[in-house]
C-alpha positions as CSV (number, residue, x, y, z in Angstrom):
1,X,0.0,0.0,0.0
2,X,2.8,2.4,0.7
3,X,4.1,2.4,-2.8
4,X,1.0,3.4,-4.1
5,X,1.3,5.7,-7.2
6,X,-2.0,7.7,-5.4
7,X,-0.4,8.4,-2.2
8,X,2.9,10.0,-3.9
9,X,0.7,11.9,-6.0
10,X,-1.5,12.9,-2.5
11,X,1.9,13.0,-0.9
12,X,3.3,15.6,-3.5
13,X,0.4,17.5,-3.7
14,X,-0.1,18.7,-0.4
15,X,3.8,18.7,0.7
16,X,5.8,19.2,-2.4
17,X,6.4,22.8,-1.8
18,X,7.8,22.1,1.6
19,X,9.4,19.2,0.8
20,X,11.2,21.1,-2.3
21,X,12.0,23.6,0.2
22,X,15.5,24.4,1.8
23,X,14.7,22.6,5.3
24,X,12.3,20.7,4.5
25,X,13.5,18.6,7.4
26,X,12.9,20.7,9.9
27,X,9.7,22.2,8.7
28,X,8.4,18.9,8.4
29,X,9.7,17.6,12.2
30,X,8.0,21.1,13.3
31,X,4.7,20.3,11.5
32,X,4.5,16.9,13.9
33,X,5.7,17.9,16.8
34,X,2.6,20.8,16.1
35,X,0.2,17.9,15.4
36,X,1.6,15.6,17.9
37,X,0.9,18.2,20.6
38,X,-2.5,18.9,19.2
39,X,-1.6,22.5,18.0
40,X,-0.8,23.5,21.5
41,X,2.4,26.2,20.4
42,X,4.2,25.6,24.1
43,X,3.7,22.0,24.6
44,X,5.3,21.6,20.6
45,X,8.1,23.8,21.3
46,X,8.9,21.9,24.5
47,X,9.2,18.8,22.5
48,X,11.6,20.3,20.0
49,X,13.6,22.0,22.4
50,X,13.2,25.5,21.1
51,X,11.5,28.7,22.1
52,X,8.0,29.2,21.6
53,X,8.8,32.4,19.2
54,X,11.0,30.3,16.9
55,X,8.1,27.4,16.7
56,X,5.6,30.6,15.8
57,X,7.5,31.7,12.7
58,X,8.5,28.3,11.7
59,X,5.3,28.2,11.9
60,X,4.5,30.7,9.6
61,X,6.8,29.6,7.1
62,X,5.8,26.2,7.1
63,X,2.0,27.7,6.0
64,X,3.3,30.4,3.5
65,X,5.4,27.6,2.0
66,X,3.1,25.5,2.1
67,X,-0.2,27.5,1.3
68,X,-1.5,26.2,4.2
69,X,-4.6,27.8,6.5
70,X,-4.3,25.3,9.5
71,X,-7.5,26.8,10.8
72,X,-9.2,24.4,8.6
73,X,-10.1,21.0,9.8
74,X,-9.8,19.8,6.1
75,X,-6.1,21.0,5.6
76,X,-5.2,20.0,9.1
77,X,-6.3,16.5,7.9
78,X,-5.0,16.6,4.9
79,X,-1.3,17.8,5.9
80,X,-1.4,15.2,8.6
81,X,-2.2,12.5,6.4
82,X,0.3,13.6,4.0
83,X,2.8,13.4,6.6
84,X,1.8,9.9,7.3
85,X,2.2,8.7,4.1
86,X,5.6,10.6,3.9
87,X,6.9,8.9,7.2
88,X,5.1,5.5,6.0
89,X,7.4,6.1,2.2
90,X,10.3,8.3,3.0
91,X,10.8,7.8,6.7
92,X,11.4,11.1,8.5
């Protein structure tokens, strides 16, 4: 199931531009550790070990990189299930 074509093509849709991007590693670490946390800003930057203000505008990169509104329960969904797939393919 991993290596199915319809996933890379999900995969690449809603990451491509972040994973194209100059660290795309870190971004994508930061988008988990956002997700893992349930969105909760502090409890995210505990778990990377960085301030709160650097996980705010990695933050903001991440969603102009990514055209992302994380408001939406859709996206949310969607960029989490793209990372799965990514960590399920590529592994993080």
């Amino acid at each position: 199931l991993e290596y199915h074509p319809e996933l890379q093509i999900f995969k690449q849709e809603i990451l491509g531009s972040l994973l194209d991007h100059d660290g795309s590693v870190e971004f994508l670490r930061t988008l988990e550790a956002y997700f893992e946390s349930n969105g909760n800003l502090s409890k995210a930057a505990e778990a990377l070990f960085i301030h709160r203000n650097t996980l705010i505008y990695r933050m903001d990169r991440i969603t102009e990189i990514g055209d992302f509104d994380l408001d939406h329960n859709e996206t949310r969904l969607a960029v989490q299930l793209a990372l799965r797939i990514h960590r399920m393919t590529d592994r993080l």
